[in-house]
LUMKOL-981181 format. One record per residue: residue number from 1; z, x, y of N, C-alpha, C in turn; residue in three letters. Coordinates in steps of 0.05 Angstrom, whole numbers, plus 5000, padded with zeros to 4 digits. Layout:
N
{NUM; {Z; X; Y}; {Z; X; Y}; {Z; X; Y}; 'ALA'},
...
//
This chain:
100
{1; {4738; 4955; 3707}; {4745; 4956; 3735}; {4775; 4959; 3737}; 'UNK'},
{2; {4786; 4977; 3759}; {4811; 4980; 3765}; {4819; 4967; 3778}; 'UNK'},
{3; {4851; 4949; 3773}; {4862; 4925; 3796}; {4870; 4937; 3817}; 'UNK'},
{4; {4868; 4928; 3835}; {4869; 4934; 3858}; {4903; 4952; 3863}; 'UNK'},
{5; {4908; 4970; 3885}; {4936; 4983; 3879}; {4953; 4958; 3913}; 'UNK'},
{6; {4968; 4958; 3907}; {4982; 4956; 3932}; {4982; 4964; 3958}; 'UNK'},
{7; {4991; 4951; 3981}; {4975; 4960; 4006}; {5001; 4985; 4012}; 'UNK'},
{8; {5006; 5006; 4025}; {5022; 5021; 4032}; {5027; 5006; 4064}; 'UNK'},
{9; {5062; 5001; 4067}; {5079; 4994; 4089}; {5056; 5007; 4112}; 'UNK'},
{10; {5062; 4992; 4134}; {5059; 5009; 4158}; {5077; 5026; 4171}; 'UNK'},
{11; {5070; 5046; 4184}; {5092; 5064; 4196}; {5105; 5051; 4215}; 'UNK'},
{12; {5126; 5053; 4221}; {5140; 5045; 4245}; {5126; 5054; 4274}; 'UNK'},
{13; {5122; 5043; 4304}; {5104; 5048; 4319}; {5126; 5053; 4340}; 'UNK'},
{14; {5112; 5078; 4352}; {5135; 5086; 4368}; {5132; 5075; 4393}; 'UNK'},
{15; {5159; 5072; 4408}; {5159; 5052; 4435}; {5138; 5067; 4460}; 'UNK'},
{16; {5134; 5037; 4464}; {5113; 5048; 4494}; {5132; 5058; 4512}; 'UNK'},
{17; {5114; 5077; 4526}; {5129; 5089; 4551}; {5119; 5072; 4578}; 'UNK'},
{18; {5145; 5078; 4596}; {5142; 5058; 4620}; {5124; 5061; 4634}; 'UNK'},
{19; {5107; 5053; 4648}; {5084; 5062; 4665}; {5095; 5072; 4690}; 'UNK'},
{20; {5075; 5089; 4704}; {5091; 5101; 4728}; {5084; 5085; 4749}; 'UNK'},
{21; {5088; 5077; 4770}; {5086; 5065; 4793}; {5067; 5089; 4806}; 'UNK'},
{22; {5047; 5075; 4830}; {5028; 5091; 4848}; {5044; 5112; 4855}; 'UNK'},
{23; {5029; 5126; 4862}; {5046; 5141; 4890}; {5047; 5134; 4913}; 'UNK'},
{24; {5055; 5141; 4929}; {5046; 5131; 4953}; {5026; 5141; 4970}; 'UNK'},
{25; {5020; 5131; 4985}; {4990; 5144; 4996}; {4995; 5160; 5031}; 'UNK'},
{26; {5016; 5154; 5039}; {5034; 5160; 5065}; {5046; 5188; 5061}; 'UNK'},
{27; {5049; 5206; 5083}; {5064; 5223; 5094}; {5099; 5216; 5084}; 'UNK'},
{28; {5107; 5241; 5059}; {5138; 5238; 5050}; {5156; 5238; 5068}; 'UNK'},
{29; {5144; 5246; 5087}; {5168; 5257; 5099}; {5167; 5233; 5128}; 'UNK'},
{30; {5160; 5213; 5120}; {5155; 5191; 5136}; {5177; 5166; 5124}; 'UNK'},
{31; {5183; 5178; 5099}; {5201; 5151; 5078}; {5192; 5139; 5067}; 'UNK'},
{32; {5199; 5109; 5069}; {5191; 5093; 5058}; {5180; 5067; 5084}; 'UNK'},
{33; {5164; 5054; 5077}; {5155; 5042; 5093}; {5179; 5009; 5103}; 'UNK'},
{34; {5187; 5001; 5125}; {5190; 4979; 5132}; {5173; 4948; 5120}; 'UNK'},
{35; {5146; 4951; 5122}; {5127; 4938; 5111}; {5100; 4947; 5104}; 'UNK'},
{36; {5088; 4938; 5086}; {5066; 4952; 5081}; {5050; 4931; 5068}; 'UNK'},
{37; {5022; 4932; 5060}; {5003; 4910; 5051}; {4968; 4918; 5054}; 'UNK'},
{38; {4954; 4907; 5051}; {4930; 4909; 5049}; {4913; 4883; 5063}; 'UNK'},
{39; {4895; 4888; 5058}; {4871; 4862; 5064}; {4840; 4866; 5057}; 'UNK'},
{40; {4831; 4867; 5047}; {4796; 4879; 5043}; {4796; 4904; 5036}; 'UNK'},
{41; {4787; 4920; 5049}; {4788; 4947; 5051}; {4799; 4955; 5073}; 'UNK'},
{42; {4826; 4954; 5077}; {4846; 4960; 5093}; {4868; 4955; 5087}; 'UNK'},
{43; {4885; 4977; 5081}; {4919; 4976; 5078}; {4929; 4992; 5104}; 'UNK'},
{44; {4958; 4984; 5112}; {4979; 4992; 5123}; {5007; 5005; 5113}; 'UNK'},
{45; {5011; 5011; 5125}; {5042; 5016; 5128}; {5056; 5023; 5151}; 'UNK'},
{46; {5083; 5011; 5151}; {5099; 5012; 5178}; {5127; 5020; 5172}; 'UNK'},
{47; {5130; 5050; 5185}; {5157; 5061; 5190}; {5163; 5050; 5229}; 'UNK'},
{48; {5189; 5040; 5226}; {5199; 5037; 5252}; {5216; 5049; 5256}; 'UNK'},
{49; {5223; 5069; 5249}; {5239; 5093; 5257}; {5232; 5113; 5266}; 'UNK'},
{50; {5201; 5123; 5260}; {5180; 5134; 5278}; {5160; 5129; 5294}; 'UNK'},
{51; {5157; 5097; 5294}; {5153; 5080; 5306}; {5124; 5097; 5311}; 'UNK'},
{52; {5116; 5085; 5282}; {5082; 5098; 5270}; {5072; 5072; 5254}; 'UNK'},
{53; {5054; 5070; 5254}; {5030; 5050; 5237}; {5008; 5068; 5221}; 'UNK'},
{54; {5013; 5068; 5206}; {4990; 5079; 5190}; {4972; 5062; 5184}; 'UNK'},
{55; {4945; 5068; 5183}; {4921; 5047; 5173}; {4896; 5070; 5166}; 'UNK'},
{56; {4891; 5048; 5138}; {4880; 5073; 5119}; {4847; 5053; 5119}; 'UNK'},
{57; {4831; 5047; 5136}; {4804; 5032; 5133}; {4777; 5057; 5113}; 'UNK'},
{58; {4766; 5041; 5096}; {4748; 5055; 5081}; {4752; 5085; 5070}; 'UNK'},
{59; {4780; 5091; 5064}; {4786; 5119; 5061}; {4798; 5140; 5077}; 'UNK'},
{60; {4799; 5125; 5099}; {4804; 5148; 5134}; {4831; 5136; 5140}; 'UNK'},
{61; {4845; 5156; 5135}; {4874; 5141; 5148}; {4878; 5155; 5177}; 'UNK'},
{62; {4889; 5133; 5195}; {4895; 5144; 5226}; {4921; 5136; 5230}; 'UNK'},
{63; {4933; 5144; 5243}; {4960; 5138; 5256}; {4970; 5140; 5277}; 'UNK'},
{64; {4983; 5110; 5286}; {4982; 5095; 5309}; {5018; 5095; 5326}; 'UNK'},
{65; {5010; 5097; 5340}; {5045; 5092; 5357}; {5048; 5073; 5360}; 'UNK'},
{66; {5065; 5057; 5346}; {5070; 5030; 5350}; {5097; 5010; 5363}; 'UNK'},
{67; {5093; 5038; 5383}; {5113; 5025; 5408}; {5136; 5014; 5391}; 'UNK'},
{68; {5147; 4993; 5410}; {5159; 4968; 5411}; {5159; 4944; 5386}; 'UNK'},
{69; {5144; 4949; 5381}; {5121; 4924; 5360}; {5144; 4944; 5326}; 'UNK'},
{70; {5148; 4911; 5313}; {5159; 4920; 5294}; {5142; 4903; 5271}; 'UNK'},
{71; {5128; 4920; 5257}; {5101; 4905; 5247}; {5113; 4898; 5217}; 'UNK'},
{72; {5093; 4872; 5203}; {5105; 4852; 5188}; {5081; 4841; 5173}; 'UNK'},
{73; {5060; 4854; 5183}; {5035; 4833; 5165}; {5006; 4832; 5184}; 'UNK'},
{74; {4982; 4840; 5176}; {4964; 4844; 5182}; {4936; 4818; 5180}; 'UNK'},
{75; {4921; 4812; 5196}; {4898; 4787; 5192}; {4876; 4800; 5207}; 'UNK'},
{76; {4857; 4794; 5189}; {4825; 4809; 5195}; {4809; 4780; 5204}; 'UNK'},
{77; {4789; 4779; 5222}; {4766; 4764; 5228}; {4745; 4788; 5225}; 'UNK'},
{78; {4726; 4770; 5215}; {4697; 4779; 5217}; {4684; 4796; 5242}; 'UNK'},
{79; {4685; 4820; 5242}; {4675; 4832; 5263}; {4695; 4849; 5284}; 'UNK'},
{80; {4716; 4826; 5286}; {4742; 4831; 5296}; {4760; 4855; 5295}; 'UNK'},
{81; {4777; 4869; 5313}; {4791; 4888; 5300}; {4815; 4870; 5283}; 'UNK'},
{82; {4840; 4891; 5272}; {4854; 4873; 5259}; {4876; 4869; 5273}; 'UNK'},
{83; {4888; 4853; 5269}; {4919; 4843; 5289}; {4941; 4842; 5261}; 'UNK'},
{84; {4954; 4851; 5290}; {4980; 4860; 5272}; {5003; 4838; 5266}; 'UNK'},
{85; {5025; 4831; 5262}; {5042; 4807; 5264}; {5067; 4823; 5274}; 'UNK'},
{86; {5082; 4824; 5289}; {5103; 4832; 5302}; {5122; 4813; 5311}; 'UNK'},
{87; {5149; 4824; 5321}; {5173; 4802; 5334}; {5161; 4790; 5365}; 'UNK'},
{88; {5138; 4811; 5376}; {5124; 4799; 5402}; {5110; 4784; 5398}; 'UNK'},
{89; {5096; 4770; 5382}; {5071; 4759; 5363}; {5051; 4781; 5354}; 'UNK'},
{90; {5026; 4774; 5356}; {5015; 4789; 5354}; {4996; 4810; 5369}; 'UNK'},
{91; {4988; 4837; 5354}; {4972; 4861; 5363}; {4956; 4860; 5353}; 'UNK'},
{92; {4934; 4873; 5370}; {4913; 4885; 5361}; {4904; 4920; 5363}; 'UNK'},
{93; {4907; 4929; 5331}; {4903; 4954; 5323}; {4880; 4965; 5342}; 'UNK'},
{94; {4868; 4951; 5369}; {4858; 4970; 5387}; {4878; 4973; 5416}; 'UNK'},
{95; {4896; 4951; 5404}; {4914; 4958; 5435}; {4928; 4974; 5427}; 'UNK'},
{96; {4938; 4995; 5409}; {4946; 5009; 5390}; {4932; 5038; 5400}; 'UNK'},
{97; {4963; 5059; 5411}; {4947; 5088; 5418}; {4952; 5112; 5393}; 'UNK'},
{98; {4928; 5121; 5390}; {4921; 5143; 5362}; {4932; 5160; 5364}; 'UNK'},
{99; {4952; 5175; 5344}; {4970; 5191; 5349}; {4965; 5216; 5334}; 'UNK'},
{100; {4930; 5213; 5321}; {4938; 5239; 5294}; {4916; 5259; 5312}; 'UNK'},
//
């Protein structure tokens, strides 16, 4: 029987590459969003310089004029539409007029 040979080094492993961040899912030429977030199956985003709301429910994104209202954070009830969080308090994405 032949003794066993020696194990051969391992190769040196080459560095991971950085992962890429999403893309974004919004109109470029909209920027970058003021705030943006999710909840269930519903994300936002809010430019106030176009003083637009985007809301993307089950795949369908619509976009909203969002006046006055400088939006900050979104809360869903059961059944409910969703309300928005703003410097007025809060909206509701049906008092909200469709702009697409």
């Amino acid at each position: 029987m032949e003794p066993m040979k020696p194990m051969k080094p391992m190769e040196p492993m080459k560095p991971m590459e950085p992962m890429k961040g999403a893309e974004p899912w919004w109109p470029k030429e909209l920027g970058q969003p003021a705030s943006s977030g999710g909840q269930n199956d519903l994300r936002y985003a809010f430019f106030p310089n176009a003083h637009r709301l985007l809301v993307e429910t089950d795949g369908k994104l619509k976009t909203y004029d969002s006046g006055d209202h400088r939006i900050s954070g979104v809360q869903q009830a059961n059944g409910a539409a969703p309300r928005f969080s703003s410097q007025n308090g809060t909206v509701s994405l049906n008092d909200l007029k469709v702009v697409d």
